[in-house]
Structures are given as structure tokens and as C-alpha cells.
N, C-alpha and C positions, 0 to 999 in steps of 0.2 A: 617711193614708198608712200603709200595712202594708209592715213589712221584714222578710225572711228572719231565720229564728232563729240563722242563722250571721251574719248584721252585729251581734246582739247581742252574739253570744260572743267579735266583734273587742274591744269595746268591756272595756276590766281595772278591770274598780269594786272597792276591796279595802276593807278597814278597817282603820285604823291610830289612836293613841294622841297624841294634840296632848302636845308633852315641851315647847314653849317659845310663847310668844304674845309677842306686842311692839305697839307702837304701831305707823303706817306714816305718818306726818304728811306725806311726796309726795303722797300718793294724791289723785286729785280728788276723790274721795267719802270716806266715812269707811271706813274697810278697818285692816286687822290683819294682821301679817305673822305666818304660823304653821311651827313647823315639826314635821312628825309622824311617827311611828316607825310603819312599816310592816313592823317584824318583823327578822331576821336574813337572812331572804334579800335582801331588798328595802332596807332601812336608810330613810332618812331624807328627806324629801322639803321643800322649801321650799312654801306655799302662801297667798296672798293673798286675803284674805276680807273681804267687809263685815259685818260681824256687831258694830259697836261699839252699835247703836241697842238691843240684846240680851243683850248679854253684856259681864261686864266681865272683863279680861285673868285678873285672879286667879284666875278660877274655868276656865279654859278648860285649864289643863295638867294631864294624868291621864285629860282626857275621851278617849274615844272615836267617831270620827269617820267615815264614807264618804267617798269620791273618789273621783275618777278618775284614774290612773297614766299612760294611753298617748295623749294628747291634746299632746304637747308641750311645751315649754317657752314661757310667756308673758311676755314683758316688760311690767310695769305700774311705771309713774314709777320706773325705773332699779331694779326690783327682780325678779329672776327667780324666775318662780313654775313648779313643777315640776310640779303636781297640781290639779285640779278639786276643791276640798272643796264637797260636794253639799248642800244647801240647800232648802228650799220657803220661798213669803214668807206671813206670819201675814195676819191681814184688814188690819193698814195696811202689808201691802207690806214686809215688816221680814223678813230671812234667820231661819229657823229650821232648824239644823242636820239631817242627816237620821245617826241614830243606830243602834245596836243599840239594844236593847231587854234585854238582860244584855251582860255582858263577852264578848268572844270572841278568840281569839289576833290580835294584829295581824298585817296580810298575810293573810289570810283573804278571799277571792276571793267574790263575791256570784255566786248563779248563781239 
């Protein structure tokens, strides 16, 4: 399927800075409740990640992250998740976060 370069451009992937990680012990699967700074314009974003099989909490605030901004708010086990934090899974299927590659100002728009 091929879509117009203008449905890309609907689509707001920014990068922002994981400032808080938490357990999320609801969740059916194993998930983490993040919350990430997306710069001064944009501020603060809640987001719901399975990433515990990967990563453990302590090292997750200060990173740098992708999402996506304009997909909605999602309720997962009474937790509202504000943002898509973007992902590919390793060879056993395990979330590997999708990054910069250096520091860049959060709120910084992928194009």
C-alpha cells in the first residue's frame, strides 16, 4: 500500500526526553508507565510502554525517545496514555526503543 506524502505529514512523530519511568503492575502484559518532556512548547506527555523485558526503570529517565503526539489518548488498565513511544521488536520479539542517534532539542518534529 503507497500513501500520499501529505498523510505522512498528518502523522506529528517529535522526540522528547523520558523525565520519569514507573512500574504499571495493571497492565496485562508487562508495560511501564513513562512520562516524557517534549520541550516548552508541547510539555509533557504520559505514555505506556512494554519495554520491562529491556530495559530497567533506572536507566530509562534522561533518555531520549520518538512518538507519536496526534493519535489520541488511549486508555490501558485505567491508565491514560497520551503518545505512541515508537519501538521495533529485537529477534525474540522484545520492544527496542527507536532513538536519535545524538541529543537533539525535545519537540523536534521528524520529517
Amino acid at each position: 500500500m503507497t500513501i500520499a506524502f501529505e498523510d505522512f505529514e498528518r502523522v506529528e512523530i517529535r522526540v522528547g526526553t523520558i523525565v520519569d519511568a514507573r512500574e504499571f503492575p495493571r497492565a496485562r502484559r508487562p508495560m511501564y508507565r513513562l512520562t516524557i518532556d517534549f520541550g516548552p512548547e508541547i510539555g509533557t506527555r504520559a505514555s505506556a510502554a512494554g519495554l520491562p523485558e529491556r530495559y530497567e526503570l533506572a536507566d530509562l529517565p534522561g533518555r531520549q525517545v520518538i512518538a507519536v503526539l496526534n493519535m489520541g489518548q488511549r486508555n490501558i488498565a485505567g491508565f491514560m496514555s497520551e503518545c505512541l513511544t515508537l519501538g521495533v521488536p529485537d529477534a525474540e520479539g522484545e520492544t527496542i526503543l527507536l532513538v536519535p542517534t545524538s541529543e537533539v532539542p525535545d519537540g523536534g518534529r521528524l520529517f
